[in-house]
C-alpha positions as CSV (number, residue, x, y, z in Angstrom):
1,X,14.4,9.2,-3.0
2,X,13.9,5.2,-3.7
3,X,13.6,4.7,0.3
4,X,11.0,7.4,0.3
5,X,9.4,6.1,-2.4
6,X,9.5,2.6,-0.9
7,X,8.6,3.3,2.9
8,X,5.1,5.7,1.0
9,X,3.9,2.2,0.5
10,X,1.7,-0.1,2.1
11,X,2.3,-4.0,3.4
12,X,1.1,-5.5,0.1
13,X,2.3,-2.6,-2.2
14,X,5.7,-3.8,-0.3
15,X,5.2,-7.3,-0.6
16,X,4.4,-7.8,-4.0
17,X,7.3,-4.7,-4.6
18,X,9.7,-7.5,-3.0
19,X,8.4,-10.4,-4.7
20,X,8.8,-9.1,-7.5
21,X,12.2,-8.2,-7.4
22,X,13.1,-11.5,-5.9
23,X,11.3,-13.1,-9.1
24,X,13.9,-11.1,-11.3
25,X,16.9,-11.9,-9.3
26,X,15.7,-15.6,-9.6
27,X,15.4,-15.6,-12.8
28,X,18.1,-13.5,-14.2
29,X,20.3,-15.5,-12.1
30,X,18.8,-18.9,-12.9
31,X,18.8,-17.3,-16.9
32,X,22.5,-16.3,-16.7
33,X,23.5,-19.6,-14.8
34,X,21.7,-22.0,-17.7
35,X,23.3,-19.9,-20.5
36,X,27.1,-20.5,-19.2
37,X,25.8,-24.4,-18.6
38,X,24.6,-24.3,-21.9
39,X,27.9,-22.6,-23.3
40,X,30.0,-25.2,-21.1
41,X,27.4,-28.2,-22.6
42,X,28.9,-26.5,-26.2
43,X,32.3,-26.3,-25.3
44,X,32.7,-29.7,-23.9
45,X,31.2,-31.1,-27.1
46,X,33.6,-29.5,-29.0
47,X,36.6,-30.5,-26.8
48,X,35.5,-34.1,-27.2
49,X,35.1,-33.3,-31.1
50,X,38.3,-32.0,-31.0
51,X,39.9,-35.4,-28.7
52,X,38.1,-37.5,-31.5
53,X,39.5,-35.5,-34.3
54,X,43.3,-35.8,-32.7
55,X,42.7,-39.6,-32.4
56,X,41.5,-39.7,-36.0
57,X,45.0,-37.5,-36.8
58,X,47.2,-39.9,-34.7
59,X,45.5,-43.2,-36.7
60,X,46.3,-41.1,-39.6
61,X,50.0,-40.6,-38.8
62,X,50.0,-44.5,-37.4
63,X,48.7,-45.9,-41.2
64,X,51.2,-42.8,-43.0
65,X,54.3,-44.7,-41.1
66,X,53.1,-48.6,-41.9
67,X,52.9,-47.0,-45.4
68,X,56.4,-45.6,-45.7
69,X,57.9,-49.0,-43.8
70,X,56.4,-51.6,-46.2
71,X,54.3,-49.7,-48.9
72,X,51.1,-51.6,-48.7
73,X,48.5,-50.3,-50.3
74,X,46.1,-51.5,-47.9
75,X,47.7,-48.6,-45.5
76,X,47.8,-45.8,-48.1
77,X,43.5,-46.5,-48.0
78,X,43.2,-46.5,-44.2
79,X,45.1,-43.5,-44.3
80,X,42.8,-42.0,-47.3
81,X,39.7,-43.2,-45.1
82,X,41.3,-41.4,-41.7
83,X,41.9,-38.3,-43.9
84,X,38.1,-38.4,-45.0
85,X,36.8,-38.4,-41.6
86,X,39.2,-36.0,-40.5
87,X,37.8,-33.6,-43.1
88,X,34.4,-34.3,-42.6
89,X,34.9,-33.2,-39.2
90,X,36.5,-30.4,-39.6
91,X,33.6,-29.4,-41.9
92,X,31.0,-30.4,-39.1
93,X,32.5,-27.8,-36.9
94,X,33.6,-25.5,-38.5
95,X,30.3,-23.1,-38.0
96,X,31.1,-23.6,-34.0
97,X,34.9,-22.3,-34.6
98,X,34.4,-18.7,-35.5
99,X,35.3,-16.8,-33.0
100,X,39.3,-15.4,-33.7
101,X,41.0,-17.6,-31.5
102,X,39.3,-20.7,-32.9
103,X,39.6,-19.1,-36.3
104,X,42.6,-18.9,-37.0
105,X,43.0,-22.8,-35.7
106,X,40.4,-23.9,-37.9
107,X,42.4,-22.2,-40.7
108,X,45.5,-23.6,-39.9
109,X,43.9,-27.1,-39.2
110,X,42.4,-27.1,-43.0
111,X,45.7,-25.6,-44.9
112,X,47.5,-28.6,-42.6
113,X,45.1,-31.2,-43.7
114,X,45.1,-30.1,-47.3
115,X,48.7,-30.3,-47.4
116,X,49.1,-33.5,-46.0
117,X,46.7,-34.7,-48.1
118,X,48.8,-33.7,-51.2
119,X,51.7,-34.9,-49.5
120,X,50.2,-38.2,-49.0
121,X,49.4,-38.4,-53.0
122,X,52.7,-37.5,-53.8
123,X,54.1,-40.3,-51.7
124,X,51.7,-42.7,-53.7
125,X,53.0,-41.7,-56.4
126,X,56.5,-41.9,-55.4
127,X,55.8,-45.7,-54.5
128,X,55.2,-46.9,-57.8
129,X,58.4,-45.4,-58.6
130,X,61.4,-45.7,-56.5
131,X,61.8,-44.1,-53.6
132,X,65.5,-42.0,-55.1
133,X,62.5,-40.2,-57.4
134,X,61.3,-38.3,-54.8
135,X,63.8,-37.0,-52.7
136,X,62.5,-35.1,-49.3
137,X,58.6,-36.9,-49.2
138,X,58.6,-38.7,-46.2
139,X,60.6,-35.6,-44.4
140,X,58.0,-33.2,-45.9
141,X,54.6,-35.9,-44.8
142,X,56.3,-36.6,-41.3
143,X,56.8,-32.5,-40.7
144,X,53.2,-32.2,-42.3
145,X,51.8,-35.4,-40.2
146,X,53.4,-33.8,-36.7
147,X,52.0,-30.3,-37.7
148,X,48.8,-31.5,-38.1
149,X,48.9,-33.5,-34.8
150,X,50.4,-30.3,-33.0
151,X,47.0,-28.2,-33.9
152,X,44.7,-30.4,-33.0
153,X,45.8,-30.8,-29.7
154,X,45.9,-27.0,-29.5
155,X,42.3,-26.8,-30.5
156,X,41.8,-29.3,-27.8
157,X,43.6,-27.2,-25.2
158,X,41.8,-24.0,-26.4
159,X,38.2,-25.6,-26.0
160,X,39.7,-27.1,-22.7
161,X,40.7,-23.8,-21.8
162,X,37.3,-22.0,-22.5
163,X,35.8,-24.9,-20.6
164,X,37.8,-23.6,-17.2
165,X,37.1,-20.0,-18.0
166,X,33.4,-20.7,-17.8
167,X,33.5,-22.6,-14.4
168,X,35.7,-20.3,-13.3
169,X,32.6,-16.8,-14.4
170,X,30.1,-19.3,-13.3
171,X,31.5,-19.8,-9.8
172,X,32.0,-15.9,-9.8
173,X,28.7,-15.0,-10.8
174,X,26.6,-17.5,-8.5
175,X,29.3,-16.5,-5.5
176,X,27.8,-12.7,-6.5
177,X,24.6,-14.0,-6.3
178,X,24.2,-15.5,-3.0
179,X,25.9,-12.4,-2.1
180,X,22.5,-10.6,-3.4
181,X,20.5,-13.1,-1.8
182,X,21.8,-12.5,1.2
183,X,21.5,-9.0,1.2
184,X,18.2,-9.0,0.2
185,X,17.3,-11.8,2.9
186,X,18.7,-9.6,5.3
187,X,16.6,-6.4,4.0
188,X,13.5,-8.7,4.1
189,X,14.4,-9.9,7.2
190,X,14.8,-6.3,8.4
191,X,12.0,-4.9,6.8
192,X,9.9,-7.5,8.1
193,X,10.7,-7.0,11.7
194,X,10.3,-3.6,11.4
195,X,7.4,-2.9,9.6
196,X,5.3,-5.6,10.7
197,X,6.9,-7.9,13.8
198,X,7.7,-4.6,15.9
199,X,4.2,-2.9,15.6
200,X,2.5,-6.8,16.3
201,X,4.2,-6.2,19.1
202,X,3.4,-2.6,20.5
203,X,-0.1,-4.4,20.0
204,X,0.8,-7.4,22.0
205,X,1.9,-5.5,24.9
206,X,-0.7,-2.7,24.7
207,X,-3.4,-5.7,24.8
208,X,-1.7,-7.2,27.6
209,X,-2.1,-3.9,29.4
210,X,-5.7,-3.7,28.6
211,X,-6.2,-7.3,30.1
212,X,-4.6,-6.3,32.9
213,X,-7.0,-3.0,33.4
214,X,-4.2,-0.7,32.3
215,X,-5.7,1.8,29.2
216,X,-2.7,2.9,27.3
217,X,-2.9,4.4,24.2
218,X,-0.1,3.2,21.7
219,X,2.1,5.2,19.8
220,X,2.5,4.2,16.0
221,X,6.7,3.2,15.8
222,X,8.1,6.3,13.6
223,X,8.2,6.1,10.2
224,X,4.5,3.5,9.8
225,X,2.3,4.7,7.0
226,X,0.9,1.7,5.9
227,X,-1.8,-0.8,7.1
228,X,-0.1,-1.3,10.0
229,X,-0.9,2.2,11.8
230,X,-4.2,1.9,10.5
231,X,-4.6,-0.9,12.6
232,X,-2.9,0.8,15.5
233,X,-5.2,3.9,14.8
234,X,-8.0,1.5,15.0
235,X,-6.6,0.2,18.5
236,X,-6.4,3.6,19.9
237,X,-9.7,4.0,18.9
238,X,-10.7,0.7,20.6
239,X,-8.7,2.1,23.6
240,X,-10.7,4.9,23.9
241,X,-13.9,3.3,23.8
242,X,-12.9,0.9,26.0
243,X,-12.1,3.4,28.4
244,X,-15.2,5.6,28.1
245,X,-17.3,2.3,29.0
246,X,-15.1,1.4,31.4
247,X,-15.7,5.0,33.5
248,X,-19.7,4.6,32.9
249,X,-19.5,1.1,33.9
250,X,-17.7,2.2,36.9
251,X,-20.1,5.2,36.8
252,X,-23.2,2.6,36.9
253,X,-21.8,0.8,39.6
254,X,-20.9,3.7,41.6
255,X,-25.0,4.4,41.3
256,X,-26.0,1.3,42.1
257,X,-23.5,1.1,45.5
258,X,-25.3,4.5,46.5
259,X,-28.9,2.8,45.6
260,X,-27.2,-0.1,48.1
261,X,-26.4,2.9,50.4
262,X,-29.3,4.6,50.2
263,X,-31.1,3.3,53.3
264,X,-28.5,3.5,55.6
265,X,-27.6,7.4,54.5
266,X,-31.5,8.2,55.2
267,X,-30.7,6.7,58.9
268,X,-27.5,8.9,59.0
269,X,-29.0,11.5,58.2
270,X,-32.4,10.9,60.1
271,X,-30.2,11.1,63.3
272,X,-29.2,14.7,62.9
273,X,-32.1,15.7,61.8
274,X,-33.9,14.4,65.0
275,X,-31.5,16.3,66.8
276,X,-31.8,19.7,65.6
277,X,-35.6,19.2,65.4
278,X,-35.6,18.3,69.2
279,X,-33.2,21.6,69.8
280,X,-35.7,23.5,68.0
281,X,-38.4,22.3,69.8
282,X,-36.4,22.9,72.9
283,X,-35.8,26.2,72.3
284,X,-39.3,26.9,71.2
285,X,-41.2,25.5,74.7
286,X,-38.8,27.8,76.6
287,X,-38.5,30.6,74.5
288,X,-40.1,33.3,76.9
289,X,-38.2,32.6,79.7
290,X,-34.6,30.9,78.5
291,X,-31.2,32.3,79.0
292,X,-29.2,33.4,75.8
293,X,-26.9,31.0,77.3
294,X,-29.3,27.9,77.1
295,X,-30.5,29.6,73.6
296,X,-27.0,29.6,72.0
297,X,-26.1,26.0,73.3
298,X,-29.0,24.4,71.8
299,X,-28.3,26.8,68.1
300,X,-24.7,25.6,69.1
301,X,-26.0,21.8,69.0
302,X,-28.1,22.2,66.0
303,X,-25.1,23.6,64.0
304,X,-23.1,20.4,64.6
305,X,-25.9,18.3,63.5
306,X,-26.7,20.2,60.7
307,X,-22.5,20.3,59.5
308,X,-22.7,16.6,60.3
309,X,-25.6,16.1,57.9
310,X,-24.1,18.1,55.1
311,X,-20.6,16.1,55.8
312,X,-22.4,13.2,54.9
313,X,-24.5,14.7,52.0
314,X,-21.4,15.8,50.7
315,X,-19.4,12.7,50.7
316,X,-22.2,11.0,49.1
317,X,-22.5,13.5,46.6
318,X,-18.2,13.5,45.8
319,X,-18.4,10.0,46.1
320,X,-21.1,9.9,43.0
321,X,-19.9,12.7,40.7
322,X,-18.3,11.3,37.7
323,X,-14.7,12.7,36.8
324,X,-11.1,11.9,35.1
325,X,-9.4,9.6,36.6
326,X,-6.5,11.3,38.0
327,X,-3.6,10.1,40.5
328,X,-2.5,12.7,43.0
329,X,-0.4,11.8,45.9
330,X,-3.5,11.5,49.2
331,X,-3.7,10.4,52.5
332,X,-4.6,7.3,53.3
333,X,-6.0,7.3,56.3
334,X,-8.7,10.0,55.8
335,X,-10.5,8.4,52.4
336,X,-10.6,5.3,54.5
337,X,-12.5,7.4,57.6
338,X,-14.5,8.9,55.0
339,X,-15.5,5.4,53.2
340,X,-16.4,4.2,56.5
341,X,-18.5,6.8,57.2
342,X,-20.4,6.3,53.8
343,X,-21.3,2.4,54.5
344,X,-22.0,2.3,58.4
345,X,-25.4,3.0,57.2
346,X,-25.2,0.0,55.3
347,X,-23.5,-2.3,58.1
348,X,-26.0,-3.9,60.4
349,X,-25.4,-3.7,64.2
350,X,-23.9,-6.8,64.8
351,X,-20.9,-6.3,62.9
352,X,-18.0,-4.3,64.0
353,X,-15.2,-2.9,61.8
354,X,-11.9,-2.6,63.4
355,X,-9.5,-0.4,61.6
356,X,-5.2,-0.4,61.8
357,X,-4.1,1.9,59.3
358,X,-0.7,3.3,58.7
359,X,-0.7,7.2,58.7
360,X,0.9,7.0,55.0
361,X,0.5,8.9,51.8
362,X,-0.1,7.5,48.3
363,X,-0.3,8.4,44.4
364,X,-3.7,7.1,43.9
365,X,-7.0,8.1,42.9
366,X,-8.7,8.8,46.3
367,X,-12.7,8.5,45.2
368,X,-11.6,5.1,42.6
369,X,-9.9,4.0,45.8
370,X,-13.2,5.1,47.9
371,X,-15.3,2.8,45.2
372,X,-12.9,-0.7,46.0
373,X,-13.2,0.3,49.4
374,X,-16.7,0.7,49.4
375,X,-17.8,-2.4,47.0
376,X,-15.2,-4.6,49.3
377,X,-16.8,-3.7,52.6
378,X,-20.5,-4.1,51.0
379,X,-19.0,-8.0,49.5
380,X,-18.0,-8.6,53.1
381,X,-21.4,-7.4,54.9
382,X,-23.1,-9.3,52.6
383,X,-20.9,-12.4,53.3
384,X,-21.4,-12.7,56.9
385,X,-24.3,-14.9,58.0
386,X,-27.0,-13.6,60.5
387,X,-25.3,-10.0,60.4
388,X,-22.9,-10.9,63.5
389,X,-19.2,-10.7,62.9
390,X,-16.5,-8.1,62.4
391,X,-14.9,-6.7,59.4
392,X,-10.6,-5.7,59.9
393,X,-9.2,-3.0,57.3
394,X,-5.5,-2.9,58.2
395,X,-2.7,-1.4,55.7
396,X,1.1,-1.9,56.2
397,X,4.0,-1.3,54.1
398,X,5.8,-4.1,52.5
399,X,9.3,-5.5,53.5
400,X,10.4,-4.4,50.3
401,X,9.6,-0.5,51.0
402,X,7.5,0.4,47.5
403,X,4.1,-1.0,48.1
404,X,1.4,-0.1,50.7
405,X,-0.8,-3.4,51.2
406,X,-4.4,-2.7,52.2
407,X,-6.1,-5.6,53.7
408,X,-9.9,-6.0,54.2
409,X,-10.5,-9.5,56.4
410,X,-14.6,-10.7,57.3
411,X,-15.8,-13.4,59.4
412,X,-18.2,-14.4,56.4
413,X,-19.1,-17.8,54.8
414,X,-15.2,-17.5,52.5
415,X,-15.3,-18.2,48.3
416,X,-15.8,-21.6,47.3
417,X,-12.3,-23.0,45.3
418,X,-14.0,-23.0,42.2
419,X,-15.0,-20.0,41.8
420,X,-11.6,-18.1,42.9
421,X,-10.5,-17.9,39.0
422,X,-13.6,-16.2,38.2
423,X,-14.6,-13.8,41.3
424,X,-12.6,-10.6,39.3
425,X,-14.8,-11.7,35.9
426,X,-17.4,-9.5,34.4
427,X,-21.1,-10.4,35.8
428,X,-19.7,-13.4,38.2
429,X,-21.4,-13.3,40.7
430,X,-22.6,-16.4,43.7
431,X,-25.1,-13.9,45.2
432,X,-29.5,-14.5,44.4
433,X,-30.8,-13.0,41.1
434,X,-31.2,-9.9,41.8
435,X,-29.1,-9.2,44.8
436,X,-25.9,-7.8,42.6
437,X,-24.9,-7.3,39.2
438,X,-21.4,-9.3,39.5
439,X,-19.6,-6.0,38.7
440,X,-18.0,-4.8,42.3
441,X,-15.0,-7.3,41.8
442,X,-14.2,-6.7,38.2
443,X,-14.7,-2.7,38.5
444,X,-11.9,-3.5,42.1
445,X,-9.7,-5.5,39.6
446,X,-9.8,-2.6,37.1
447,X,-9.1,0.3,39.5
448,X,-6.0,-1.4,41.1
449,X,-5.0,-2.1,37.5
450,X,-5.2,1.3,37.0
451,X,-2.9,2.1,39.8
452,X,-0.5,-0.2,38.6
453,X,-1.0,-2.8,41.5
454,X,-2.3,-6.3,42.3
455,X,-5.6,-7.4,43.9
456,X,-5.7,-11.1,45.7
457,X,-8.4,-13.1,47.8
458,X,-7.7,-15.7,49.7
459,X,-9.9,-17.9,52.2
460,X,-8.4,-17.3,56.0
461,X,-8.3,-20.7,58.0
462,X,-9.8,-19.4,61.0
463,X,-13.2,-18.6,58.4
464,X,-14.2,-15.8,56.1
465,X,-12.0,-14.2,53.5
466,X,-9.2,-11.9,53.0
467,X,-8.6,-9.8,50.7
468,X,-5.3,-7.9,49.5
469,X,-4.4,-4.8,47.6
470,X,-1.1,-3.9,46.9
471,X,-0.4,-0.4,45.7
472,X,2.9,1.1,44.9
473,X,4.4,3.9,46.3
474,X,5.8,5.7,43.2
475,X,4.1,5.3,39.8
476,X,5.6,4.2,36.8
477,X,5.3,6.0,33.6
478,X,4.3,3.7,30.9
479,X,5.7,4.4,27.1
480,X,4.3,2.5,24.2
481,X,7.0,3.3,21.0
């Protein structure tokens, strides 16, 4: 119940909960730990009370003998004095001697000291007689002297005694405490690391993974209900949006490479056309007297033009249709066929593309793939000077036999070294106002991302540029916990 109780609250519901119980082991420990120094402060005052009082009794006992060897009277008042200090001592303390052990010392200490005070006048008396008067005095005063001497060294060894006692429950009770301090440090420690260092985290990583182009929602560690899932709520949230403007951004770009395209897919499909209206034509001047043969050849010839036209219609239109993103396990070779075929309207005569690719299938994408294809192969048009060059799209697997590299090499004018860190940024672009938005690169960056591989450029030494994609043959399944 008190864990339930304690994990329903918030960070600062905790925090000031923990406080304030560290506040009240503080201070009930630094309370209980003054008290017993207080109590020891006490006790050692009474133990030297009690040395001073034995050292008063001993100059007592020293006069009482000087007395009984030569009977001066000079001894018998030191001795009075001593027995007036004595008393007045035992009176100061007294109110500190009430407990029963002490008690009963204190009591015998006063019926001692009144007795050998009366012995002491009887031996006064005895010396202004002769000493065969008083037969059994100085036995009686020395029993009485050593007596008295006896019990207050025993109240000395009793306060002595108390003194260790206290040490001994103060050592215990502060060994108990760091006991609790440790405990509770570790609890702290523990809490700490679980309520607020591991989901920091879980955030860390998942924002990593969004730098990196990799949208991943997280999933709140078990047991958060405080401000701390909030937050991760909040960053789901942010995920989410972050991916919807990612897909229109990628939808934008995807209509501004078919604005790029459009020219070159009304030549493509100007061709065609041509052909089935010269067929038609055909067909039409020699209508009377043609051969169904001749007839159905040119029908034949307009058919192929016309499938050829709606091929291209159709991968313009698939190409531009917004869905999911969605990794299924394609072919590699035909979406690169079918990316070529959408941007040789776009590539002017003098350039030639040369293709090597590897008859290979991968987990990818196929029309996010077709988009870094596409805004690549535009990038390196665009690059070459005069329109004259060539263009290489090669792919290979790797050495290490998980990744499929896709290479797309151009004759063009290369990336100047300054600009390499920022070519994959947002709205970077070296082109004229007005000749690209700067997205093609980031939007590339971000799709790899996606596919959990890498993107490089590089300058080639012979001229132009190269660029590499590295995708992997089996996709990892990310979990956030």
């Amino acid at each position: 119940m008190a864990l339930d109780f304690f994990f329903s609250l918030n960070i600062r519901q905790k925090v000031v909960l923990i406080m304030t119980l560290c506040l009240l082991t503080v201070g009930g420990i630094g309370g209980t730990s003054y008290r017993y120094v207080l109590e020891i402060e006490k006790k050692h005052h009474l133990s030297g009370v009690a040395d001073d009082l034995s050292n008063i009794v001993l100059e007592m006992r020293r006069y009482e003998k000087n007395l009984l060897l030569y009977g001066s009277s000079q001894d018998l008042d030191e001795n009075r004095r001593y027995i007036s200090q004595a008393k007045e001592i035992i009176k100061r303390i007294s109110p500190s001697l009430s407990t029963p052990p002490l008690a009963v010392i204190l009591t015998r200490m006063e019926t001692e000291m009144k007795a050998y005070e009366t012995e002491m006048t009887a031996i006064a008396e005895c010396l202004t007689k002769r000493r065969s008067d008083c037969p059994g005095v100085e036995e009686r005063i020395r029993a009485r002297g050593k007596s008295l001497v006896e019990v207050t060294h025993e109240l000395a060894a009793v306060e002595r005694q108390y003194i260790f006692q206290i040490i001994a429950t103060l050592k215990t009770h502060l060994l108990y405490c760091l006991l609790v301090f440790i405990i509770l440090g570790a609890f702290i420690v523990l809490m700490t690391g679980k309520k607020i260092v591991r989901p920091l985290k879980v955030i860390e990583k998942a924002t990593l993974r969004i730098a990196n182009g990799t949208f991943v929602r997280v999933v709140p560690p078990w047991g958060l209900r405080d401000e701390t899932s909030r937050v991760l709520e909040a960053f789901n949230r942010m995920i989410g949006e972050l991916e919807k403007r990612q897909n229109q951004l990628l939808q934008a770009q995807k209509l501004s490479s078919i604005g790029i395209m459009a020219a070159g897919i009304a030549h493509q499909l100007n061709n065609p056309l041509n052909n089935v209206s010269t067929s038609c034509q055909i067909v039409l001047e020699e209508l009377p007297d043609a051969e169904p043969e001749f007839i159905r050849k040119m029908l034949d010839s307009s058919e192929q033009e016309i499938l050829r036209a709606r091929e291209i219609v159709r991968g313009l239109l698939e190409f531009s249709r917004s869905k999911e993103f969605a990794i299924r396990t394609s072919p590699l070779s035909p979406m690169i066929d079918q990316t070529l075929r959408l941007v040789s309207g776009q590539v002017p005569t003098g350039i030639r593309i040369d293709t090597d690719i590897e008859d290979i299938d991968l987990p990818m994408d196929a029309r996010e793939m077709q988009e870094v294809l596409i805004n690549l192969i535009i990038n390196a048009v665009q690059a070459i000077p005069d329109g004259v060059g060539y263009i290489a799209v090669s792919s290979r697997l790797l050495p290490c036999g998980t990744i499929v590299e896709i290479r797309v090499d151009d004759t063009g004018t290369g990336i100047s070294e300054a600009d390499f860190d920022k070519i994959f940024d947002p709205f970077f672009t070296t082109k004229e106002p007005g000749s690209g938005t700067g997205l093609g690169l980031s939007i590339v960056y971000g799709i790899v991302k996606q596919h959990q591989g890498y993107v490089k450029a590089a300058n080639r030494p012979e001229g132009g540029t190269c660029v590499k994609i590295g995708l992997p043959l089996v996709q990892e399944t990310e979990e956030m916990a």
